[in-house]
VOBA-1610 file (N, C-alpha, C; in pm, whole numbers, padded with zeros to 5 digits, always signed):
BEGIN
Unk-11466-07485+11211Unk-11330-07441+11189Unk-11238-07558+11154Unk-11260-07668+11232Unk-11200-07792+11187Unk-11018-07759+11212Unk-10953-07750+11311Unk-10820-07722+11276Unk-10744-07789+11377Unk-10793-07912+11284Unk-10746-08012+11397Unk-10564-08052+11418Unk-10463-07923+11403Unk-10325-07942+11441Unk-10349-07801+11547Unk-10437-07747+11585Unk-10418-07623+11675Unk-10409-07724+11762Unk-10298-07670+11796Unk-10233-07740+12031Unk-10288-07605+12118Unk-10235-07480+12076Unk-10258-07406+12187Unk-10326-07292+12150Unk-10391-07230+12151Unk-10430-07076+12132Unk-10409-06946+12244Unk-10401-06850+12220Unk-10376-06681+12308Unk-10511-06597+12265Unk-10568-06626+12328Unk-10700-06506+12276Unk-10685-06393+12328Unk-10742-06276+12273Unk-10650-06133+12291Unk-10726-06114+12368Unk-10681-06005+12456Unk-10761-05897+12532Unk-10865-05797+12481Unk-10982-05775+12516Unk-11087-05738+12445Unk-11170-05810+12378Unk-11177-05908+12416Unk-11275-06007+12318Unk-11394-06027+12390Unk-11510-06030+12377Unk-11629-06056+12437Unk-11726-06153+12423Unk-11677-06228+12310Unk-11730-06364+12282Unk-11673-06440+12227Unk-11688-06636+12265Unk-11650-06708+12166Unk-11771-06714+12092Unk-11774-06680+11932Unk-11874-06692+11863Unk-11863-06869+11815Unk-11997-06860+11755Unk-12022-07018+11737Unk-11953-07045+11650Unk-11920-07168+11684Unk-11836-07287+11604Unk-11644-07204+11583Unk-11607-07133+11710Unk-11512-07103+11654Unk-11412-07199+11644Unk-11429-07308+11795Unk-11296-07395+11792Unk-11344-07557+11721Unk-11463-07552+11643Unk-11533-07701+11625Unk-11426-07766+11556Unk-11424-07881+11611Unk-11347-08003+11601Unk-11193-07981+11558Unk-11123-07882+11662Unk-11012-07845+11686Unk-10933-07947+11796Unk-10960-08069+11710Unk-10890-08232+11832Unk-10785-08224+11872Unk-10676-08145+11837Unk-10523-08143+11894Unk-10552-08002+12028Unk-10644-07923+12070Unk-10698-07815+12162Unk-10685-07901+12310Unk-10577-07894+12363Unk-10575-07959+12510Unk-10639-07826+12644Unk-10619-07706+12625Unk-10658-07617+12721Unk-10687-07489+12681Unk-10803-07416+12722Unk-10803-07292+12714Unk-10788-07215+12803Unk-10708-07084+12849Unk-10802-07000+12908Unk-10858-06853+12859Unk-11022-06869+12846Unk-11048-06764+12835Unk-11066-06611+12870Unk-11023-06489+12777Unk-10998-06401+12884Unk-11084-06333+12945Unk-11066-06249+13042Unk-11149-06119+13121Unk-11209-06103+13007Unk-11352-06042+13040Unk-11410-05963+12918Unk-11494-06028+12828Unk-11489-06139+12832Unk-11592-06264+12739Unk-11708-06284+12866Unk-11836-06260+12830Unk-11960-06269+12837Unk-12028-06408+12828Unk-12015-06435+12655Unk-12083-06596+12604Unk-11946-06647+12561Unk-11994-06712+12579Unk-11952-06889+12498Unk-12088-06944+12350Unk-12059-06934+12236Unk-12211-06956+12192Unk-12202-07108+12099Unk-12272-07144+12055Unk-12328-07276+12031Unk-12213-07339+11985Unk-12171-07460+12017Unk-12092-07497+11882Unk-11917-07465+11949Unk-11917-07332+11982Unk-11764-07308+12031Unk-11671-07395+12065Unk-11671-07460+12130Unk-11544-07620+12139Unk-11649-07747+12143Unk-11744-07715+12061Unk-11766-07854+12020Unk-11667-07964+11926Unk-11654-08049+11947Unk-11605-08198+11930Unk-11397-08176+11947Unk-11375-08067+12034Unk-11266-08059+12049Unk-11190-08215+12142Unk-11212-08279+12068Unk-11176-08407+12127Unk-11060-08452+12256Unk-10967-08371+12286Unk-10839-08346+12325Unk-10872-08225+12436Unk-10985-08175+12431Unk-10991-08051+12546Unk-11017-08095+12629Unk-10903-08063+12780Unk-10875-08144+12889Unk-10935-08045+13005Unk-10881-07899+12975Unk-10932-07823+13076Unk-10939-07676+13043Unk-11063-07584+13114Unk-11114-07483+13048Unk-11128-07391+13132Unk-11048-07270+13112Unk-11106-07162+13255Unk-11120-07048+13181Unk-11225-07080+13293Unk-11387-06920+13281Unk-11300-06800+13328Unk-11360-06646+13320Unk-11291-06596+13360Unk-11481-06536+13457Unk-11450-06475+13513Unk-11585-06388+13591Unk-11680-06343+13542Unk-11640-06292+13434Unk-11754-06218+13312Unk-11839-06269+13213Unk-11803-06452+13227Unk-11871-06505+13168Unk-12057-06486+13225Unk-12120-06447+13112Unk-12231-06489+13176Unk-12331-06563+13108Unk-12327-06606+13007Unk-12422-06757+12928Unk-12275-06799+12838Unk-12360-06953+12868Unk-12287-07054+12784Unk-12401-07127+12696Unk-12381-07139+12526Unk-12508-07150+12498Unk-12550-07295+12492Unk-12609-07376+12465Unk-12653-07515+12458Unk-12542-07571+12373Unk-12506-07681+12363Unk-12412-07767+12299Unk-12289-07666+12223Unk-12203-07616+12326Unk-12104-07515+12323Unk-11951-07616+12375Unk-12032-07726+12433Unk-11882-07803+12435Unk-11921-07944+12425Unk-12015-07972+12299Unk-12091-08092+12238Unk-11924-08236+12220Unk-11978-08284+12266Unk-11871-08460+12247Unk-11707-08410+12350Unk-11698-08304+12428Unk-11579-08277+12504Unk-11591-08370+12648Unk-11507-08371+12688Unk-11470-08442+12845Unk-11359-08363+12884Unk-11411-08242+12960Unk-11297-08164+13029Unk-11356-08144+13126Unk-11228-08041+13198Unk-11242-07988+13355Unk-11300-07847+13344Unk-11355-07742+13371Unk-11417-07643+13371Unk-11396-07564+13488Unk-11261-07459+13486Unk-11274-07429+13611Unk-11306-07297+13606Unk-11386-07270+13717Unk-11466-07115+13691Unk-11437-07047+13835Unk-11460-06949+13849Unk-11447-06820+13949Unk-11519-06884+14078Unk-11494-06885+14217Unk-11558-06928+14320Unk-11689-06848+14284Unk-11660-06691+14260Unk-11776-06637+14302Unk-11861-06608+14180Unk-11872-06718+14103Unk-11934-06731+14016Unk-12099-06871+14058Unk-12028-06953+14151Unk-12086-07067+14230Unk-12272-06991+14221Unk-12323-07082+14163Unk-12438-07069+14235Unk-12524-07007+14077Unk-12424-06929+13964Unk-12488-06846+13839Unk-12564-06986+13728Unk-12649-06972+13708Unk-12738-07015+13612Unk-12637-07127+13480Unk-12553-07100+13467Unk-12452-07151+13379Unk-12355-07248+13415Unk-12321-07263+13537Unk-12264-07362+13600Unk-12315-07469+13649Unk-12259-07600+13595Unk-12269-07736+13641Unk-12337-07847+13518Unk-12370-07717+13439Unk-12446-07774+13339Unk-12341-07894+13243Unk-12423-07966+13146Unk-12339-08051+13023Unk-12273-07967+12924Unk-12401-07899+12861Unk-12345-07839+12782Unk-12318-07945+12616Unk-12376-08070+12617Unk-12306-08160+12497Unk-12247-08239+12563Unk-12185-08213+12636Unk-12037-08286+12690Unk-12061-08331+12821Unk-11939-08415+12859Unk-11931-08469+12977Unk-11817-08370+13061Unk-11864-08239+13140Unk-11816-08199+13230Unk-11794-08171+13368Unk-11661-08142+13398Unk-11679-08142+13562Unk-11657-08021+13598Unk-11702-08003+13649Unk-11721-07864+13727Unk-11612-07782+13833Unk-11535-07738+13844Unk-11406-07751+13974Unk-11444-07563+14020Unk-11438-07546+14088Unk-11465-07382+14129Unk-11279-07358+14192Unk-11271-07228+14153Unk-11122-07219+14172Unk-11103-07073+14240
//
């Protein structure tokens, strides 16, 4: 997608996936949150978002696909009672931290 002056985005209600490569190398992207209702995250999705600082899951996530947040260094904050699901803690590409909220 390359859109590297996006600062902020609103993703609508009803959405069930970030498909791949939607936010790639969207460097001005400081935070998301994604909404209820998204499942995946798939390849590529905030890869090389250079500027993405911090990212929240919503519950319904349930796969994040391999290099889905390739060259990022953010915070990742996900559902307590998500702790423990197959998808959490991982890299992902990136250098992330994990925060349960």
């Amino acid at each position: 997608s390359d859109c590297e002056r996006l600062i902020q985005v609103s993703l609508p209600d009803g959405l069930t996936r970030i498909a791949e490569g939607s936010f790639f190398r969207c460097k001005s992207l400081t935070e998301i949150h994604i909404p209820r209702g998204v499942t995946a995250v798939e390849t590529w999705a905030f890869a090389w978002c250079l500027g993405l600082a911090r990212v929240y899951l919503p519950e319904t996530i349930r796969t994040i696909q391999e290099k889905a947040f390739s060259g990022v260094n953010a915070t990742i904050f996900y559902p307590r009672q998500c702790f423990g699901s197959p998808w959490v803690g991982k890299n992902y590409g990136g250098n992330l931290t994990w925060v349960p909220m």
